[in-house]
C-alpha positions as CSV (number, residue, x, y, z in Angstrom):
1,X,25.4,-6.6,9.8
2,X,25.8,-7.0,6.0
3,X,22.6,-6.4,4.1
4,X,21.4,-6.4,0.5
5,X,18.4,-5.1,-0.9
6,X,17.0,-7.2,-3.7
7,X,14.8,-4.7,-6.3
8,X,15.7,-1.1,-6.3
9,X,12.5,0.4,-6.8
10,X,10.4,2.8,-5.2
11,X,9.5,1.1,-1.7
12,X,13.9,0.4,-1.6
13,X,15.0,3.9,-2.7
14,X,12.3,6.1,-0.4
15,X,12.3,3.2,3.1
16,X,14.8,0.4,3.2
17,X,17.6,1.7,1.7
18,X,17.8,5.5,3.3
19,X,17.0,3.5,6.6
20,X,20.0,1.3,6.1
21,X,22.3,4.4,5.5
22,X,20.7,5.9,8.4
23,X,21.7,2.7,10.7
24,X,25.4,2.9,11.8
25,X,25.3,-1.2,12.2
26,X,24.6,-1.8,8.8
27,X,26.6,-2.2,5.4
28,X,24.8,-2.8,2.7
29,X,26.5,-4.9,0.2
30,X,24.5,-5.7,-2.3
31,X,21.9,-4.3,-4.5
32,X,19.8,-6.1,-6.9
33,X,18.1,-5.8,-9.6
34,X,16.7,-7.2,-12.6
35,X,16.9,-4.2,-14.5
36,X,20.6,-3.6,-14.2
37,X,20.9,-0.1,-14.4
38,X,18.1,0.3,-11.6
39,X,21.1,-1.3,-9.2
40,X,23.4,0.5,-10.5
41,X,22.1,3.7,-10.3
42,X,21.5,2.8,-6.3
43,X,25.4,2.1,-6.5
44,X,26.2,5.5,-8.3
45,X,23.5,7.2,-5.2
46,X,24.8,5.6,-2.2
47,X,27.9,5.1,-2.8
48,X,28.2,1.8,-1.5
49,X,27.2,-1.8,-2.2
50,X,27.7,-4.1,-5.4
51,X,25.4,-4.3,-8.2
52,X,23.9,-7.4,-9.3
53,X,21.2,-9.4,-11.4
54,X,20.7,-12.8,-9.5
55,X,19.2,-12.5,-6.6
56,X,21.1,-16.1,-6.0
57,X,24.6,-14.6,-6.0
58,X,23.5,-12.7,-3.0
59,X,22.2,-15.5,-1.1
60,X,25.5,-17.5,-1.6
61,X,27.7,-15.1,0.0
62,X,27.9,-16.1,3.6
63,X,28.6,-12.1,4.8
64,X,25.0,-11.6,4.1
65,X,22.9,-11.6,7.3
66,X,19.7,-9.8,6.2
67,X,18.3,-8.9,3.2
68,X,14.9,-6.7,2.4
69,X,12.3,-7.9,-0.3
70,X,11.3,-5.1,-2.3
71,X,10.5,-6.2,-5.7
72,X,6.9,-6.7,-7.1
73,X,4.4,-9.3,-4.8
74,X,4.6,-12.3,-7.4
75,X,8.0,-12.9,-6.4
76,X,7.9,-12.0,-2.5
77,X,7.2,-15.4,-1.3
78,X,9.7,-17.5,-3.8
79,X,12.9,-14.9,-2.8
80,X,12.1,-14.8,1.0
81,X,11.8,-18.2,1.0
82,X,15.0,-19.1,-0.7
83,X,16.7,-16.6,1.3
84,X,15.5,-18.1,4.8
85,X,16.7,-21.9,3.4
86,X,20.1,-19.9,2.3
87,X,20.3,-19.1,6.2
88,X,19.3,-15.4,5.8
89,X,17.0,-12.9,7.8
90,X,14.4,-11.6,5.7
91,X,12.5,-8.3,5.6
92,X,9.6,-8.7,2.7
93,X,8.0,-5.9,1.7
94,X,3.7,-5.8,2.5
95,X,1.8,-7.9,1.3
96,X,3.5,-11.1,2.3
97,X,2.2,-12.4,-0.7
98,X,-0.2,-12.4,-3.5
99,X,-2.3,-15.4,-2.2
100,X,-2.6,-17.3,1.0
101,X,-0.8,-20.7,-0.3
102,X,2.1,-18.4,-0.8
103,X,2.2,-17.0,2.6
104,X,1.6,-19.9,4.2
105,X,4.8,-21.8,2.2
106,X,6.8,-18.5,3.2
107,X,5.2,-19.7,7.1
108,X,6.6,-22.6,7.1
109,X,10.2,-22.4,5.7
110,X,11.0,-19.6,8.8
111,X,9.6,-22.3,10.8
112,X,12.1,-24.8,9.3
113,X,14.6,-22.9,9.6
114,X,14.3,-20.6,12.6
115,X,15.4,-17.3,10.9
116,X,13.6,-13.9,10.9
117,X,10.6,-13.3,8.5
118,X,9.2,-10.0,8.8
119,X,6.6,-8.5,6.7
120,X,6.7,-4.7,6.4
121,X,3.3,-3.4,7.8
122,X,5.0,-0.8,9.2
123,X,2.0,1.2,10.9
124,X,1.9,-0.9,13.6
125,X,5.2,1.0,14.9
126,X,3.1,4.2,15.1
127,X,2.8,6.0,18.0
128,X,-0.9,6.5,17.9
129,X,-1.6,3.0,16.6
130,X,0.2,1.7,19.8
131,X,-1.7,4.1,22.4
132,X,-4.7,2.4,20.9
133,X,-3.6,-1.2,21.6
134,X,-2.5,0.1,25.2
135,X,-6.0,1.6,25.7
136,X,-7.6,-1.9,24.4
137,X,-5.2,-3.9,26.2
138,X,-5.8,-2.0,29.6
139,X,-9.5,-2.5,28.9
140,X,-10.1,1.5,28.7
141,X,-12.8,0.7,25.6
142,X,-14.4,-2.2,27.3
143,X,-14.6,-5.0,25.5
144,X,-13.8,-5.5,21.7
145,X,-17.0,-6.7,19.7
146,X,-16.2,-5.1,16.4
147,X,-14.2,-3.4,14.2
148,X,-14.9,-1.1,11.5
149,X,-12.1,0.1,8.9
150,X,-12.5,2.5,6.4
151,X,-10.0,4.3,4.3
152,X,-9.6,6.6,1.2
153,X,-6.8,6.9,-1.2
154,X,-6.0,10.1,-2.8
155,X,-3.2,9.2,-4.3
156,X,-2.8,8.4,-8.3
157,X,-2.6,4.9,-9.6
158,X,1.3,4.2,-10.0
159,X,2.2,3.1,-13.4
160,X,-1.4,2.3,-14.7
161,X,-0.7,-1.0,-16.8
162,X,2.7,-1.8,-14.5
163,X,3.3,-4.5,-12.7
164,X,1.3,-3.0,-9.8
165,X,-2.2,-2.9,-11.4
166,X,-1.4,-6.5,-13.2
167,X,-3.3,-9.1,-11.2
168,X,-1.0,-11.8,-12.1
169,X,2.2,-9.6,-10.8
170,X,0.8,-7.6,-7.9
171,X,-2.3,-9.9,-6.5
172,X,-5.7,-8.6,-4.9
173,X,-5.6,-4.5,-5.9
174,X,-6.0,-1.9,-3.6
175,X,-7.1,-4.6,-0.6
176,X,-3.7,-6.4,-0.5
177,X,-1.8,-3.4,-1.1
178,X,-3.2,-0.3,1.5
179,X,-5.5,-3.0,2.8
180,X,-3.1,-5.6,4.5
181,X,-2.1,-2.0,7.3
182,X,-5.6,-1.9,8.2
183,X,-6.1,-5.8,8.8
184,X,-2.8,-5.6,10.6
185,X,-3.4,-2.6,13.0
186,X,-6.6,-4.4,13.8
187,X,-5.1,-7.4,14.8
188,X,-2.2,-6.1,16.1
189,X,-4.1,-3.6,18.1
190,X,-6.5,-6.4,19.3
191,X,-4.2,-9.2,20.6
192,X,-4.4,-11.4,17.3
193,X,-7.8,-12.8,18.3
194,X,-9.2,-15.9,16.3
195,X,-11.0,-14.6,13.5
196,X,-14.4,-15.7,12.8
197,X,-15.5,-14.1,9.8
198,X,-14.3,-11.0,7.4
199,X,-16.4,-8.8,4.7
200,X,-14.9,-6.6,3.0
201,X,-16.0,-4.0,0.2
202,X,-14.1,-2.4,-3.0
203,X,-15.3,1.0,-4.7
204,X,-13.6,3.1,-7.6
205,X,-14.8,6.2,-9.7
206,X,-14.3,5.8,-12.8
């Protein structure tokens, strides 16, 4: 399968790309960037693939099967869609989007079209997250009335004043970026039940 990875960032350099080189039925052919010498560099690294600026050159070459979303959230949801109406598989980078209306347009052109759209909340491949929805499902911890989340991040703010702490770029903060795993393993692990209401709570030191 031909691939290209559209923005050669962090999540593309340290996940989609070394797993691409990892996967024997895989060619990547394209990497793109806005920033050309980020693709170029990935070129120079790999040693494979073309580099490229327009995201539309890779969508009009028929090889392409697949190609991973990995550039900042304000554009998720325009390139995966264009790439599912371009008949291509699409692997987007979490979160899906920066706001619903996005995700739901994103919803409804895989629909239309029948391709792949996967979103990369990756935790829910996780051995221990999957022992859980076994237990649940097997009804080892009785029946599911609630579910509490909490989580702490220890790690730095990257690029303070980037795109990803820019609310028009990146979206909802630290919810929609660490937050969309832990509403995903919950819903994952609980059978995607209806939900009836959600509250959720923010806190930084400053």
């Amino acid at each position: 399968m031909k691939v290209a990875v559209i923005g050669c960032g962090t999540i593309a350099n340290t996940a989609h790309i070394p797993a691409y080189i990892k996967n024997e039925k895989t060619e990547i052919k394209y990497f793109c960037d806005i920033i050309p010498e980020r693709a170029e560099a990935a070129v120079e690294k790999y040693g494979c693939g073309k580099a490229v600026t327009d995201y539309k050159e890779v969508l009009a070459d028929p090889e392409i099967e697949a190609i991973s979303v990995c550039t900042p959230n304000k554009m998720h949801s325009t390139i995966a869609i264009d790439a599912l109406r371009a008949g291509k598989n699409v692997l987007c980078e979490k979160p899906a989007a920066r706001v619903y209306s996005e995700a739901l347009e994103m919803q409804k052109a895989q629909h239309e079209t029948g391709k792949v759209l996967n979103i990369g909340v990756v935790n829910r491949f996780n051995t221990g997250v999957n022992k859980i929805k076994e237990l649940i499902t097997q009804g080892e911890l009785g029946d599911i009335y609630q579910v509490y989340v909490s989580f702490r991040s220890h790690r730095s703010i990257p690029g303070l004043g980037g795109d990803f702490t820019t609310k028009a770029v990146a979206g909802g903060g630290v919810m929609i970026d660490w937050g969309v795993h832990f509403f995903d393993i919950v819903m994952y692990c609980c059978g995607d039940p209806k939900v009836k209401t959600v509250s959720a709570e923010e806190f930084k030191s400053l």
